[in-house]
C-alpha positions in Angstrom: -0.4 -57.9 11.7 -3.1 -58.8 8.8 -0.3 -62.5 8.8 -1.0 -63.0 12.2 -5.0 -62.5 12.0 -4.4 -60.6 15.0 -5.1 -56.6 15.5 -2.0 -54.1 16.4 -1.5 -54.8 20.3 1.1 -54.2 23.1 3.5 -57.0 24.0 4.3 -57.3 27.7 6.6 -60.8 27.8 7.1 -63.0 25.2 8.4 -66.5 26.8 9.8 -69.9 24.7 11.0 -73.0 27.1 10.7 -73.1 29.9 7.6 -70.9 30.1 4.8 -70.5 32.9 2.4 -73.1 32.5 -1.0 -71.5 30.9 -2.4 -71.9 33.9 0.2 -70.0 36.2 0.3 -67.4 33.1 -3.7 -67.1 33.4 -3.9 -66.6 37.1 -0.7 -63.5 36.9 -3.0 -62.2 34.1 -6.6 -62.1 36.0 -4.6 -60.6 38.8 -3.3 -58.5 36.8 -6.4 -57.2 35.0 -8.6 -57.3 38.5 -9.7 -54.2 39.5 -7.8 -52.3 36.4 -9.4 -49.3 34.3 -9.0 -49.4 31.0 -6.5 -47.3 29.8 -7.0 -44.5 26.9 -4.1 -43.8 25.0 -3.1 -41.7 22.6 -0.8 -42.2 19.6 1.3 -39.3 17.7 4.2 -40.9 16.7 4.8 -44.2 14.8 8.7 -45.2 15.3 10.7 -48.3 13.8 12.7 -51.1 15.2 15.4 -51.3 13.1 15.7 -54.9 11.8 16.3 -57.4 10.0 13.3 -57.2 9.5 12.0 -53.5 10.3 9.2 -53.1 12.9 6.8 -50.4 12.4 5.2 -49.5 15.8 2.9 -46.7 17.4 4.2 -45.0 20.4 1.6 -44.9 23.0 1.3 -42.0 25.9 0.9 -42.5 28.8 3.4 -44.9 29.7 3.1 -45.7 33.5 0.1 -47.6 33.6 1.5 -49.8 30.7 4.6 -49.8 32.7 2.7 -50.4 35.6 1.2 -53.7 34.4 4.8 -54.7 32.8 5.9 -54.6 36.1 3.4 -56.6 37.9 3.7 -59.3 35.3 7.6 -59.3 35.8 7.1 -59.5 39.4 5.2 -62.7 39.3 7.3 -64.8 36.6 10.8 -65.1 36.6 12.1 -61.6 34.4 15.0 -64.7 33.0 12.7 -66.9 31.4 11.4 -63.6 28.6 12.5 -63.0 25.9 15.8 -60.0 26.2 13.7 -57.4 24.4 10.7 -57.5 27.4 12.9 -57.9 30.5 12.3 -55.1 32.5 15.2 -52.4 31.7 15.2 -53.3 28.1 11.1 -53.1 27.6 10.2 -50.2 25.3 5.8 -49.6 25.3 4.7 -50.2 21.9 1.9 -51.1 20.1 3.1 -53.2 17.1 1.7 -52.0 13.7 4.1 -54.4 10.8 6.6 -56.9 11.9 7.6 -58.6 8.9 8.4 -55.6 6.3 10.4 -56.8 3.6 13.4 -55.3 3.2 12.7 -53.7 -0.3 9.8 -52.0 1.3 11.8 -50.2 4.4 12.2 -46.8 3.2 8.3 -46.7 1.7 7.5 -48.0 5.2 9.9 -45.0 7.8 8.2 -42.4 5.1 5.1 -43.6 6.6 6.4 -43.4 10.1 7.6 -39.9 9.1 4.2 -39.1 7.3 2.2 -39.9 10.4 0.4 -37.0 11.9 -0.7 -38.3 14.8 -3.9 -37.9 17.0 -4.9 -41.6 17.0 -6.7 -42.5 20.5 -7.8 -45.9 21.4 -8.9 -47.7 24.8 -6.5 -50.2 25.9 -9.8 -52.8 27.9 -8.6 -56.1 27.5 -5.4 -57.6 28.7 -4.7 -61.2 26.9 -2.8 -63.8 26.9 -1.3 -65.6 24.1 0.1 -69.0 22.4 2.2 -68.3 19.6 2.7 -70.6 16.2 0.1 -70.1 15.7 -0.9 -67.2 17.5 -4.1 -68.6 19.8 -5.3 -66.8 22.7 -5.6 -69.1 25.7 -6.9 -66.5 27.6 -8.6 -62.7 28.3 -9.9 -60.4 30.9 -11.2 -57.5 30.3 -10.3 -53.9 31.8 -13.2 -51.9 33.9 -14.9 -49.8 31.8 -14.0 -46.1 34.0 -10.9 -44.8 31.5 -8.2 -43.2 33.1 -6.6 -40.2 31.4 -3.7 -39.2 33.2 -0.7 -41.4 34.8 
């Protein structure tokens, strides 16, 4: 993530052409955010994609919020014009740790999957959204501050 001079996040849609215009996209992700707690969430596992290239990723708990907000984004732009990986049905919750891992380092980088004890919380406050190549936000709002614990 260091490459992308952006911190470890969770994707909910990824679009290429056509895309919602950065204005639609900004007005699904206010809506979105408004009225939202922040989310805390907990991380014991970190899991891989399998590649090429191998994706190292933190599982996050709870899932229904972040599933909630998957949805409501899904809801509001076209679920055919995302990438296959985010439609809903095929959307896994992740928070991506290493995306480019060269193949010569895979098996240092699933023994630190494997080594990970867990016990990692964070608070999920600020939903964004994103221009990519380069990676420029065009937008953020931010999550009330009350945390919820349980979904």
């Amino acid at each position: 993530m260091r490459a992308l001079n952006y911190p470890p996040h969770i994707t909910f849609a990824i679009y290429s052409s056509p895309a919602p215009s950065d204005q639609a996209a900004i007005a699904i992700l206010e809506r979105v955010a408004e009225g939202r707690p922040a989310i805390e969430l907990s991380f014991d596992r970190i899991r891989t994609f399998d590649g090429p290239p191998l994706v190292l990723w933190a599982d996050p708990e709870p899932k229904t919020a972040l599933r909630d907000i998957h949805d409501q984004i899904h809801a509001a732009i076209d679920p055919g014009l995302c990438h296959p990986h985010y439609r809903p049905g095929s959307w896994v919750p992740h928070c991506t740790l290493a995306m480019r891992i060269c193949a010569d380092r895979n098996t240092d980088a699933q023994a630190f999957a494997n080594a990970f004890c867990g016990g990692l919380r964070v608070t999920f406050d600020i939903i964004d959204c994103v221009r990519l190549e380069p990676l420029n936000v065009a937008a953020e709002s931010r999550l009330r501050s009350a945390v919820t614990k349980k979904s």
